[in-house]
C-alpha positions in Angstrom: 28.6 1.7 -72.1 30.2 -1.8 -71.7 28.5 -4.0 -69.0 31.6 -4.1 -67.0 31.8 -0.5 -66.8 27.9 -0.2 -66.1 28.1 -2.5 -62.9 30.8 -0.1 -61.8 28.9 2.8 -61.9 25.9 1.1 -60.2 27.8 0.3 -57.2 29.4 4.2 -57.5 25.9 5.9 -57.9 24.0 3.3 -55.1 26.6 1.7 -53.1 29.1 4.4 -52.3 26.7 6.4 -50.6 24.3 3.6 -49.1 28.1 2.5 -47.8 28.9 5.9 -46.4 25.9 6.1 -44.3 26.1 2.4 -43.5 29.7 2.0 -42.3 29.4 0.3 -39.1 31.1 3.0 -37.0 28.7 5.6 -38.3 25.9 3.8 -38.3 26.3 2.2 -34.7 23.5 3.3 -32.2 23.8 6.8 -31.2 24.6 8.0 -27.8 20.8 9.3 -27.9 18.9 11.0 -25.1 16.9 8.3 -24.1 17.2 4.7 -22.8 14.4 2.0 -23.3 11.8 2.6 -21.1 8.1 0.4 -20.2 6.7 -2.0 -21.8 4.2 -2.1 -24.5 1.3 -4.8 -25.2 -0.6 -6.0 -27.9 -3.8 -8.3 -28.4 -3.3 -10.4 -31.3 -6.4 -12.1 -33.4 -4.9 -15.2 -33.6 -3.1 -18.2 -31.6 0.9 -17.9 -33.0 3.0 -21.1 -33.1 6.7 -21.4 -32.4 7.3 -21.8 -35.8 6.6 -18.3 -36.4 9.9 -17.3 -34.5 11.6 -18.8 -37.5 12.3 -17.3 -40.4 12.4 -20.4 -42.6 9.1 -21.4 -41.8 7.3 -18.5 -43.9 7.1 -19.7 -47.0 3.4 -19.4 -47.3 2.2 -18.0 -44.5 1.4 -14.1 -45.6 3.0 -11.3 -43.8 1.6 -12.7 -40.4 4.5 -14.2 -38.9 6.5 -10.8 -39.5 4.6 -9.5 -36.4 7.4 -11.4 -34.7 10.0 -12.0 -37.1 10.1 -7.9 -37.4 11.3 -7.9 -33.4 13.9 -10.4 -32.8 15.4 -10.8 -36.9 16.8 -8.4 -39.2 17.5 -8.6 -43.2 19.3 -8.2 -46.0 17.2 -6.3 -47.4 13.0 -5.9 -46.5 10.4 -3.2 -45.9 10.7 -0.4 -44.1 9.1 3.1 -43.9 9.3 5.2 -47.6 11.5 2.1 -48.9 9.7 -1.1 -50.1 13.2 -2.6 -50.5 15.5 -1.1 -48.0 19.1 -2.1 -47.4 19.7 -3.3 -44.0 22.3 -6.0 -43.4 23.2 -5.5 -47.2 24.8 -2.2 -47.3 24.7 -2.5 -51.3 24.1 -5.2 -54.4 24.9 -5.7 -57.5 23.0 -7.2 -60.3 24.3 -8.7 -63.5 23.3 -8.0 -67.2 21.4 -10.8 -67.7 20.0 -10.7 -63.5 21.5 -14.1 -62.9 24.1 -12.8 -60.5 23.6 -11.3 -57.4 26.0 -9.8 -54.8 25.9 -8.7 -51.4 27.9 -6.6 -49.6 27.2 -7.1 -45.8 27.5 -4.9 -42.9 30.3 -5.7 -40.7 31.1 -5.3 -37.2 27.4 -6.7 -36.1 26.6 -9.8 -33.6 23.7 -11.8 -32.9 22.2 -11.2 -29.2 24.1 -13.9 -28.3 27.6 -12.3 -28.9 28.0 -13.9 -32.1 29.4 -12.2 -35.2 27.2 -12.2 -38.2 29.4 -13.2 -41.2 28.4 -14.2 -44.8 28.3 -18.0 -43.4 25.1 -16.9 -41.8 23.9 -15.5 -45.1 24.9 -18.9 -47.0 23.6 -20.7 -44.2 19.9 -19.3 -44.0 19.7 -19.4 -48.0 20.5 -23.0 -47.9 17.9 -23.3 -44.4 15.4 -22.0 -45.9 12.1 -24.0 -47.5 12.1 -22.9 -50.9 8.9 -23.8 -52.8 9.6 -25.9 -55.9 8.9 -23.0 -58.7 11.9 -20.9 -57.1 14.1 -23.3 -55.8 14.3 -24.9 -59.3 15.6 -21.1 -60.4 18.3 -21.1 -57.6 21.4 -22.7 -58.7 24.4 -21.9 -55.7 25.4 -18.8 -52.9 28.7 -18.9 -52.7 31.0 -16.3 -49.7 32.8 -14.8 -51.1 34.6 -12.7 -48.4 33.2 -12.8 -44.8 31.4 -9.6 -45.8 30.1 -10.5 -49.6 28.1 -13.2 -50.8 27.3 -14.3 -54.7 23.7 -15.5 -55.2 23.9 -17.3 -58.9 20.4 -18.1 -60.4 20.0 -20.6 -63.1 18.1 -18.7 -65.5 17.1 -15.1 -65.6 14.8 -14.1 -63.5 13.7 -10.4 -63.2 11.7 -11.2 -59.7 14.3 -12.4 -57.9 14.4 -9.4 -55.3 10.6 -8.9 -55.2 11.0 -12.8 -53.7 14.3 -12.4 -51.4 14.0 -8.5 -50.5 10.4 -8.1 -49.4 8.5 -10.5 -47.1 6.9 -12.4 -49.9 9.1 -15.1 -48.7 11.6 -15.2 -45.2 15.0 -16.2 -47.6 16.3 -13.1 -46.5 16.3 -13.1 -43.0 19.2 -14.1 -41.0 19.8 -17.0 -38.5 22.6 -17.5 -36.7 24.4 -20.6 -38.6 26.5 -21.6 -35.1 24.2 -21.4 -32.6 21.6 -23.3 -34.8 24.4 -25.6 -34.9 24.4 -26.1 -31.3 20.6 -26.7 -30.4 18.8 -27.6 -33.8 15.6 -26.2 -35.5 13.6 -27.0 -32.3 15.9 -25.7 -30.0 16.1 -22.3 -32.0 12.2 -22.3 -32.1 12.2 -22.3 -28.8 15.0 -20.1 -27.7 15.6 -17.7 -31.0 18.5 -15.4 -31.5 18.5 -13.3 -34.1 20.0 -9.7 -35.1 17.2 -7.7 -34.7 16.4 -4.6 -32.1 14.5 -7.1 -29.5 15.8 -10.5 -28.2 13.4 -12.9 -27.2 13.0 -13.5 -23.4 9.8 -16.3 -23.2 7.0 -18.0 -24.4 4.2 -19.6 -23.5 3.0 -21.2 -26.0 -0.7 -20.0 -27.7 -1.1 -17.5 -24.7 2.4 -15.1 -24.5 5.3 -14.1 -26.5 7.9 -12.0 -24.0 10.7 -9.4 -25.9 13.4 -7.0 -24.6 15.3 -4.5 -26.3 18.8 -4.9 -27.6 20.4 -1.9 -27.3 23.0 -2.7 -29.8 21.0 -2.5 -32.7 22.4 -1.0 -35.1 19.6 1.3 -36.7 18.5 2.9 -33.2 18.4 2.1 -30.2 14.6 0.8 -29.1 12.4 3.7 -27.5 10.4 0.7 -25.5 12.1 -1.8 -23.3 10.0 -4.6 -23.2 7.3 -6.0 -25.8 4.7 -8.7 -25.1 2.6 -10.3 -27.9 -0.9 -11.6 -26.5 -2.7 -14.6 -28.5 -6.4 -13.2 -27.8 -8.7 -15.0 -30.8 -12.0 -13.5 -28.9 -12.9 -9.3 -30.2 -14.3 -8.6 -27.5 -11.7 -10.1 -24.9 -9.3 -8.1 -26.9 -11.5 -5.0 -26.4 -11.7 -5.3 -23.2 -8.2 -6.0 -22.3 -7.4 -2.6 -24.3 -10.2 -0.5 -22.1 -8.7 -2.2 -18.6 -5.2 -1.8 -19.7 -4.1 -5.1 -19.5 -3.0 -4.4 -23.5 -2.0 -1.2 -25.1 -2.7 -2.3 -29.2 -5.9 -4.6 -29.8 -5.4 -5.4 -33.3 -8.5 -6.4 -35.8 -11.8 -4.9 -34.2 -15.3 -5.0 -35.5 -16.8 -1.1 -36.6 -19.6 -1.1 -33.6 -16.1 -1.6 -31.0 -14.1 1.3 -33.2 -16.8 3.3 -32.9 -17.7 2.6 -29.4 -13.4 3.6 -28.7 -14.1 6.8 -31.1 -16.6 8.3 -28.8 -14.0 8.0 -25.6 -11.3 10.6 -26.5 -8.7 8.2 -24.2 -8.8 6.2 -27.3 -7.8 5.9 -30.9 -8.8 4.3 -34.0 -6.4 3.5 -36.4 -6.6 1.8 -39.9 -4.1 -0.4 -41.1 -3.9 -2.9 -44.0 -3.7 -2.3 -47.7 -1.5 -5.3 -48.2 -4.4 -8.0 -48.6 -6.8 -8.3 -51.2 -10.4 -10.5 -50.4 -12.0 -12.2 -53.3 -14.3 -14.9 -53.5 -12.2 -18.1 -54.6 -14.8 -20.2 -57.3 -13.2 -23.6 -56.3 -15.2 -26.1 -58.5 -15.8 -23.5 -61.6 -13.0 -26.7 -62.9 -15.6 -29.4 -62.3 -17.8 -30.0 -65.1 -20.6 -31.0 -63.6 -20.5 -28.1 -61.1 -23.2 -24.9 -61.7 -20.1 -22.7 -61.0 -18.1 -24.0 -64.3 -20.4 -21.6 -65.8 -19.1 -18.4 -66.2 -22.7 -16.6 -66.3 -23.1 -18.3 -63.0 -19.6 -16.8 -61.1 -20.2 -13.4 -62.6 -23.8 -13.5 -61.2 -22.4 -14.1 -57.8 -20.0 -10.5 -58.6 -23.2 -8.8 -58.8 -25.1 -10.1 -55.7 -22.5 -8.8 -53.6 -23.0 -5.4 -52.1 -19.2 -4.4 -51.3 -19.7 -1.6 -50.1 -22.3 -2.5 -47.5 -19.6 -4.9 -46.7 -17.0 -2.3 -46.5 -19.4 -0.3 -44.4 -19.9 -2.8 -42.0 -16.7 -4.6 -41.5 -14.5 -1.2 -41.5 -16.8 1.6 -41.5 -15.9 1.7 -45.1 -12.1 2.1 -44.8 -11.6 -1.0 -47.1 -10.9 -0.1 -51.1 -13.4 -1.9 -53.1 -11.5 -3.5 -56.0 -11.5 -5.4 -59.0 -7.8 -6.8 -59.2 -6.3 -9.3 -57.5 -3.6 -7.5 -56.2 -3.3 -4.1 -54.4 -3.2 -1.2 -57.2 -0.1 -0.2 -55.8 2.0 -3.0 -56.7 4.1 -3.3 -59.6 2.0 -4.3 -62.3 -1.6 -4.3 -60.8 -3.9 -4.1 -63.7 -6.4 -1.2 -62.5 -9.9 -2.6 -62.2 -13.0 -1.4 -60.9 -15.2 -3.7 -58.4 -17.9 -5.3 -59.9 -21.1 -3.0 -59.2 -23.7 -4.6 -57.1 -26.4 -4.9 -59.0 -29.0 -8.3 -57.9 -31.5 -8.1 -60.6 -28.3 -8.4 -63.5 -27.5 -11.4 -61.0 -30.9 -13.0 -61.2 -30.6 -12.5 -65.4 -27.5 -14.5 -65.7 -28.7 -17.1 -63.7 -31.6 -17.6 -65.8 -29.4 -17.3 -68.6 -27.7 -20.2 -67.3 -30.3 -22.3 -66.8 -31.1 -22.0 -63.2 -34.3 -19.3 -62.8 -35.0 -20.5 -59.5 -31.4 -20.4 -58.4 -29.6 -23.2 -57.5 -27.7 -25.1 -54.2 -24.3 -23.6 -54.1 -22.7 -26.1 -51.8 -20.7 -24.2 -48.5 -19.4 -21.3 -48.2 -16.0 -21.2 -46.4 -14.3 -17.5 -45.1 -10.9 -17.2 -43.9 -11.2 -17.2 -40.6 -11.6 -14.6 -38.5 -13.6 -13.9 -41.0 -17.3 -15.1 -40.4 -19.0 -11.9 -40.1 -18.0 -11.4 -43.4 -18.9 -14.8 -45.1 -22.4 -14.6 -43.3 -23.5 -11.0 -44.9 -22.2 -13.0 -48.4 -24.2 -16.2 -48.0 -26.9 -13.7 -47.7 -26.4 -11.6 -50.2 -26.0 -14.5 -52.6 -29.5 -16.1 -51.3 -31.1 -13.1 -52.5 -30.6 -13.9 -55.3 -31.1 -17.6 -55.3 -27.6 -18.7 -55.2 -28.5 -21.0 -51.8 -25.2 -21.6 -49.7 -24.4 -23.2 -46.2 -22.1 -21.2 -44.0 -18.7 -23.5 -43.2 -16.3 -22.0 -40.8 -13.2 -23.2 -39.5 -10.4 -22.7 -37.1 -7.5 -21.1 -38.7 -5.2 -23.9 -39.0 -7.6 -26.2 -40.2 -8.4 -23.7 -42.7 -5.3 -23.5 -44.4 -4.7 -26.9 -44.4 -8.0 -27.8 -45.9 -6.9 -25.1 -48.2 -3.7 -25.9 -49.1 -4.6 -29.4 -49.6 -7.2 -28.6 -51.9 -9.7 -29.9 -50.2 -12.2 -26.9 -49.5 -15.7 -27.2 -51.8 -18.0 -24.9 -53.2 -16.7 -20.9 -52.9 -13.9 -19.8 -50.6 -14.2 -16.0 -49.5 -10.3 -16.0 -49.0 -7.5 -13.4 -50.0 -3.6 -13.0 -49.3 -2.1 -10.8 -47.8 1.7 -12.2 -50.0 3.8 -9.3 -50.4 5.5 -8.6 -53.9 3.6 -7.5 -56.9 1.1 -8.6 -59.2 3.3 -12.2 -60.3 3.4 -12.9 -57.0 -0.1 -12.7 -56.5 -1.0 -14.6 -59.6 1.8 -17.1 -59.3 0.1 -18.2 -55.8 -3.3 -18.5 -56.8 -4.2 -18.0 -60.9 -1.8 -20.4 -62.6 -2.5 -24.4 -62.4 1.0 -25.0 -60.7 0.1 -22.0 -57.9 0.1 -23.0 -54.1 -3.4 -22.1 -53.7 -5.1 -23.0 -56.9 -7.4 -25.7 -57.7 -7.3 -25.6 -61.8 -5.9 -23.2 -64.8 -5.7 -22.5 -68.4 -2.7 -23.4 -70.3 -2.6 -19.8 -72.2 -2.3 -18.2 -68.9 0.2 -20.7 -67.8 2.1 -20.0 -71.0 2.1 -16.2 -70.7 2.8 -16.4 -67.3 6.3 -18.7 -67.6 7.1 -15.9 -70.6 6.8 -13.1 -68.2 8.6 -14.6 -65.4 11.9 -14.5 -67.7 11.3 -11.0 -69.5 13.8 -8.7 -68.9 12.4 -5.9 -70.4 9.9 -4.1 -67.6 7.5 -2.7 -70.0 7.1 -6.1 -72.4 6.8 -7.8 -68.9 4.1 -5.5 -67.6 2.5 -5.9 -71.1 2.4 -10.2 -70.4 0.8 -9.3 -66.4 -1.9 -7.1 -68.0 -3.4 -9.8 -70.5 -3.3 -12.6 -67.7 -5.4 -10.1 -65.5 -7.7 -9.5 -68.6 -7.9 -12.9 -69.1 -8.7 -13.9 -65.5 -11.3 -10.8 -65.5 -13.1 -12.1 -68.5 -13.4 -15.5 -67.3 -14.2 -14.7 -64.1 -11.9 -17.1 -62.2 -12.5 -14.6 -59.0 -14.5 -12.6 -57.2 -12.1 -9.5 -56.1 -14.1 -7.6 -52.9 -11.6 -5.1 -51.8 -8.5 -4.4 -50.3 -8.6 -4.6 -46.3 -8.3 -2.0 -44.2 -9.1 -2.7 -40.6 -10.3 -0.5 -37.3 -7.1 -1.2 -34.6 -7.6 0.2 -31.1 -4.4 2.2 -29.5 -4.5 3.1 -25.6 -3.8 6.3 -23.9 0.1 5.1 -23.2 1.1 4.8 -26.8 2.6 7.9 -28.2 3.5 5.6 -31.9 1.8 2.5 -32.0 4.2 2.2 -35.0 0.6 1.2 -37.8 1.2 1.9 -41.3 5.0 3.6 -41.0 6.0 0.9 -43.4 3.1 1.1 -46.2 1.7 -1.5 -47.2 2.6 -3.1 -44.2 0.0 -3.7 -41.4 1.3 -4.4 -38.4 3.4 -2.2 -35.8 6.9 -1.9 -37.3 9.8 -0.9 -36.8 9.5 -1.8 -33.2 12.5 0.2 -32.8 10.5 3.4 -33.6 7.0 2.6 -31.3 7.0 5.3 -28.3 4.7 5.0 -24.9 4.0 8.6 -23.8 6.2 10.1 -21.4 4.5 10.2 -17.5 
C-alpha cells in the first residue's frame, strides 16, 4: 500500500468516526437533567504556587500541577478514563511514514471562558509558549496553521515518542492558552487571573492557602455535576483529617494508615487508594564519586536487601503499594518486569564485608521527598541494622527539588517520579548522564538510549529499553521500593470523588464527572 494511500485510510478508519462523534453540534453539552449544584472541597498535601495555573510551567514538575491544570485547561489530546491518549481539542491526527509530521485537526466552534474563540493560533501559540527542555526542543523544528482548524507539527528527526511527550502529561505542550488574552495581561497577569477551555473557570486565589473554581457550563464534553470547587493548601495530616471529619473539606488527599483506618471504622467515611503513576526508589547519588563507599556496587545492592518493603508498604498504605523492581510502573510501555529485591539483612551484612566494611560504614544523609519523612525514617533504620549508619535530612518541598535539580543533594535520596509516559521517559529523566535528575551515567547506556529514541520499529525499540533496564539492574544504579498507592479520605457528601477514573492518574479527574450526593 503506498504511504499516501495509507495516511488516507488512517484518517478514514480513526478520524471519520472520532469526527462524527466530535462535530461540535453533536458534541455540545446536552440539555441534561441536571444543573451544577454545591460545592466540593479538597485538602491538598502541599502549598501550590501560581505557577501551577499555567500550563507552560510543567516541564518537570510530575503530574502534581494537573490537580489544577485538569479544572480550568483542556487539550489536544491527554488522559482520560479507558484512554491514555484521548482526543479532546484534536478531533483526529495524522502521522507521517517516517513520524516527523504531525497534524491536528481541531475542534471548532469552542471559546475560552472569556468568550474568545479557540483557533489553531492558540495551538501555535502555546507550542511556541511552552518551556521545552533542551533534549526535545532540539527535536522540534516548526508548527505551522494550517487552517484555523489544523495545525502541522514538523519534527527534525524521527522520533517515535513524540506523543507519549505532547499527548499525555509527561509534559504541559499540549494544553491550550489563550494566545489574545495572554496578549493583553502577560505571563503574570494570566497566572493570576487564568482562562482556559476547560469545564471550570477560575474565580480566586489566595495564594498558599485557597484556589476558588466554578463551573462552565459550556464545556463541551458535559456539563459539570458540581458548581463550585475549592483546592485547600493543608501541608499538616492531621489538619487535613480533621477538616474532613468537621466538614470543612470533603477529599483529604495523602493520609497516614493509623488515620485510614481510624475513617474505616466510621461507616460516614471512605477509604480510597489512588496512585500507581509514581515509582519510589532509593537514588545512590555519589555511587559516581570514587572515593565514596557507595561507588561500590556490593555496597548499593547491600542497602536493596536491608530494606523491608513490605513492612514499608504495610505501614505507609496498609500494604496497597506494589513492591517493585523497575523504575517505571509495569504498565507502561516498555517496563522491564522485575521483582523487588527480597529483604534479606544478613545477605546485606555479607556484601558489606565483602566490600571491605564488616563493621558497616557512615553513609552520609539521608534525604526523602518530602512529605515523605515517615518513610525515610523506617529506611535509615532499616539500613542501621545493618551497619550502613545514616543521618535523617528532610526538607521543605521546594527546597527539595531545587537542591535536587541542582544536583546538590549528598549521600542517598529516597525519591521517585511520578512523570507520566513510559519507560524512556522514566529513564530519560533520571538514568542517562544528560537526564534532569541524574548525577552521573555510563556511555553504553547513553548510546543505547539515543538509538532507541529514533527506532521506528516497536519491537527493536522495546528490545534497546529492556537491555538499559538490565543494565541499570545489574549495576545497581537504584534502589526501586514500589509503586505508590496512597489511603485518601472521602466525606459523606461525595457520591464520585472522581480517584482513579483515569488510571494511572491519581488525583480527582474529570472534574466534570465528580457528584456530591443528592439531599
Amino acid at each position: 500500500m503506498k504511504p499516501a494511500l495509507r495516511r488516507m485510510l488512517f484518517v478514514l478508519l480513526v478520524g471519520w468516526p472520532l469526527g462524527l462523534w466530535l462535530q461540535p453540534g453533536v458534541c455540545a453539552p446536552p440539555a441534561a437533567g441536571y444543573k451544577p449544584e454545591g460545592e466540593m472541597r479538597w485538602a491538598l498535601y502541599v502549598t501550590f504556587p501560581p505557577a501551577w495555573l499555567d500550563p507552560a510551567e510543567v516541564a518537570v514538575a510530575g503530574v502534581s500541577p494537573f490537580w489544577l491544570i485538569y479544572a480550568v485547561h483542556d487539550a489536544l489530546l491527554k488522559p482520560m478514563p479507558g484512554n491514555p491518549m484521548a482526543p479532546s481539542l484534536a478531533e483526529s491526527w495524522t502521522v507521517s511514514d517516517d513520524h516527523r509530521v504531525y497534524e491536528f485537526k481541531l475542534r471548532e466552534g469552542l471559546t475560552f471562558h472569556n468568550g474568545d474563540p479557540f483557533t489553531a493560533e492558540d495551538v501555535k501559540f502555546s507550542f511556541q509558549r511552552y518551556k521545552w527542555p533542551k533534549q526535545q526542543s532540539e527535536k522540534l523544528q516548526d508548527i505551522e496553521v494550517v487552517d484555523p482548524y489544523r495545525v502541522r507539527i514538523r519534527l527534525r528527526t524521527s522520533w517515535p515518542d513524540f506523543l507519549t511527550y505532547y499527548g499525555t502529561l509527561a509534559t504541559g505542550a499540549a494544553w491550550i492558552v489563550p494566545k489574545k488574552y495572554i496578549a493583553q495581561v502577560g505571563d503574570e497577569g494570566f497566572r493570576k487571573h487564568p482562562i482556559g477551555l476547560g469545564p471550570y473557570k477560575f474565580v480566586s486565589q489566595t495564594p498558599g492557602i485557597e484556589i476558588v473554581m466554578e463551573a462552565y457550563q459550556g464545556y463541551w464534553r458535559k456539563m459539570p455535576h458540581v458548581k463550585r470547587l475549592v483546592f485547600k493548601s493543608v501541608p499538616d495530616a492531621p489538619t487535613r483529617l480533621a477538616m474532613l471529619k468537621n466538614g470543612e473539606v470533603d477529599v483529604a488527599y495523602l493520609l497516614t494508615a493509623p488515620m485510614a483506618e481510624e475513617l474505616q471504622r466510621d461507616p460516614k467515611y471512605r477509604v480510597a487508594f489512588s496512585g500507581g503513576i509514581g515509582v519510589s526508589w532509593l537514588h545512590f547519588l555519589e555511587q559516581w564519586d570514587v572515593k565514596s563507599p557507595w561507588h561500590d556496587p556490593r555496597v548499593r545492592l547491600a542497602a536493596n536487601y536491608a530494606i523491608d518493603r513490605q513492612a514499608l508498604s504495610d505501614a505507609d498504605a496498609l500494604g496497597a503499594s506494589k513492591l517493585t523492581g523497575s523504575m517505571a510502573p509495569r504498565h507502561f510501555d516498555f517496563t522491564l518486569p522485575l521483582e523487588a529485591y527480597p529483604y534479606d539483612p544478613a545477605k546485606a551484612k555479607q556484601l558489606l564485608a565483602e566490600a571491605g566494611y564488616p563493621k558497616g560504614f557512615e553513609g552520609g544523609e539521608l534525604t526523602p521527598v518530602p512529605p515523605y519523612a515517615d518513610m525515610g525514617e523506617a529506611i535509615v533504620n532499616f539500613l542501621g541494622a545493618v551497619g550502613i549508619k545514616m543521618t535523617l535530612r528532610t526538607m521543605e518541598r521546594a527546597a527539595f527539588f531545587a537542591a535536587w535539580n541542582s544536583k546538590q543533594l549528598r549521600g542517598v535520596c529516597a525519591c521517585g517520579s511520578g512523570r507520566y509516559g513510559n519507560a524512556a521517559s522514566r529513564i530519560e529523566e533520571v538514568v542517562i548522564s544528560t537526564g534532569s535528575l541524574a548525577y552521573g551515567g555510563y556511555p553504553d547506556i547513553d548510546a543505547l538510549f539515543k538509538q532507541q529514541d529514533v527506532e521506528i520499529d516497536r519491537s527493536k525499540r522495546e528490545a534497546l529499553l529492556h537491555q538499559i533496564q538490565k543494565l541499570v539492574h545489574e549495576r545497581v544504579m537504584f534502589g526501586p521500593i514500589w509503586e505508590y498507592h496512597w489511603p485518601s479520605g472521602i466525606g459523606p457528601r461525595v457520591e464520585e470523588a472522581g480517584l482513579m477514573l483515569i488510571n494511572p492518574y491519581p488525583w480527582s479527574a474529570p472534574l466534570e464527572d465528580i457528584r456530591l450526593k443528592k439531599e
